[in-house]
N, C-alpha and C positions, 0 to 999 in steps of 0.2 A: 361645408362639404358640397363640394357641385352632382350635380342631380342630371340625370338622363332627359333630356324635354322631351325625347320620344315616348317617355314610360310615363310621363304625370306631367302634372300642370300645376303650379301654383296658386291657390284662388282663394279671396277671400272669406270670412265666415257668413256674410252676406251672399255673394255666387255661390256658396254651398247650399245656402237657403235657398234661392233661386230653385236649384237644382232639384231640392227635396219637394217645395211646393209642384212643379211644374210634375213629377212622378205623382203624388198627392191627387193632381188634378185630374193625371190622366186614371188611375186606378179608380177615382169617384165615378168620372164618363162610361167606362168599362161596366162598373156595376150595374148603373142607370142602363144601357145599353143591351149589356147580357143577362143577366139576374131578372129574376122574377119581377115584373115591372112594382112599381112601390107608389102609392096614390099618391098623387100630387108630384111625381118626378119631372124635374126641368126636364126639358131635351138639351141635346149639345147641339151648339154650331157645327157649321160643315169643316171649319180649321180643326176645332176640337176633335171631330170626326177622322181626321186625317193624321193626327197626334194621336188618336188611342190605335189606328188602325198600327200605323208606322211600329208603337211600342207592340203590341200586342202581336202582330206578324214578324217581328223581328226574331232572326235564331241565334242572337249574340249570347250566349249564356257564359264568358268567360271573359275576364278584365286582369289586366298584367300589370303591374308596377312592380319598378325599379328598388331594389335595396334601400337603394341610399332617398328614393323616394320616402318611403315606410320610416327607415334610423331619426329620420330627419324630426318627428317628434317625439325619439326618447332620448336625443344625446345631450339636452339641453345644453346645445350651441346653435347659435346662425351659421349659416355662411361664412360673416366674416371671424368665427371663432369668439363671439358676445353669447355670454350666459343669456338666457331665456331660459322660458321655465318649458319642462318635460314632463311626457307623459306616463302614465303608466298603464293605458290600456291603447286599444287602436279599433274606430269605431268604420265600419264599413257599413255605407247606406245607398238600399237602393234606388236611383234616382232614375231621371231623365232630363236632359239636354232644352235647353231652353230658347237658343236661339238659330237664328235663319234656316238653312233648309233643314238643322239634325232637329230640330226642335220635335221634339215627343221621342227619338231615339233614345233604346237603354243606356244608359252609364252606373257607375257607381261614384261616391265621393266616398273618402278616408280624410281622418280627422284623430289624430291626436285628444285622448281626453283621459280624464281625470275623475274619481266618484267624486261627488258633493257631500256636505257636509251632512245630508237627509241620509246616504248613503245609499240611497236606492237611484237615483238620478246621477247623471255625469254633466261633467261640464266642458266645453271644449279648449283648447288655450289661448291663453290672450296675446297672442303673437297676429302681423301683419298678415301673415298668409295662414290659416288655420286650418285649411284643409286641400285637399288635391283632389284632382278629377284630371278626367279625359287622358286615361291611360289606353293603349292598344288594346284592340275586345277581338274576341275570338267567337268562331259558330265551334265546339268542338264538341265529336264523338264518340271520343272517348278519354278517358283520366290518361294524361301524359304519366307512363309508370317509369320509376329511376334507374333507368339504363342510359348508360352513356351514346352519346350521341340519337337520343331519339328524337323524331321529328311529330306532333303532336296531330294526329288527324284535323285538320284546320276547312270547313266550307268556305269562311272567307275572312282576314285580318284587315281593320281597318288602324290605321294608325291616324 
């Protein structure tokens, strides 16, 4: 099923890592930083510094993906119409952006998964591209409600 590239990205379950650590690092900085200082706290570098400022000042609080984005790990098909295996849940994580200037920007990644066998853990699926990021984010102020033709109060959309 061909997928919108404006609404997601295809990225491995490694760039999804990526993505989770680099949010991970900036939320650690943040706490060191704002929180009640804690004996023996590293300090951040001035990069770090400019990665927690970026995340932490950002008003992006809304990420958009496409249908066929989302279907894509429960119809257990590719692309080219080949079984893969499908999901049954759909995990949303909040990340941040890892490389050149968005580095420390909010994202989210979505990932197709599955419970495990413990049943309290999931697992994600063992396909090529296991998860998606970097869908259009939105500053919005208020909940788009269902009326047709509404236009969503938007401060600013970056695609």
């Amino acid at each position: 099923m061909p997928t919108n590239s404006d609404a997601g990205k295809k990225i491995t379950a490694e760039e999804a890592n990526e993505y989770l650590k680099k949010y991970l690092e900036i939320r650690e900085n943040l706490r060191k930083e704002e929180a009640i200082p804690i004996v023996n706290a590293k300090k951040i570098n001035k990069k770090q510094k400019e990665e927690l400022n970026k995340f932490h000042q950002s008003e992006v609080n809304a990420f958009i993906f496409s249908k066929g984005i989302v279907e894509r790990f429960f119809l257990g098909k590719d692309e080219e119409g080949k079984d893969q295996p499908k999901a049954d849940y759909l995990m949303v994580i909040l990340s941040a952006k890892y490389t050149n200037d968005e580095s420390g920007t909010p994202t989210v990644v979505i990932a197709g998964v599955n419970k495990a066998d413990d049943g309290k853990t999931y697992n994600s699926l063992s396909i090529p591209y296991a998860a998606d990021q970097q869908p259009p984010s939105a500053s919005l102020v208020k909940f788009p409600p269902p009326k047709e033709g509404f236009q969503p109060v938007v401060l600013h959309i970056t695609l």
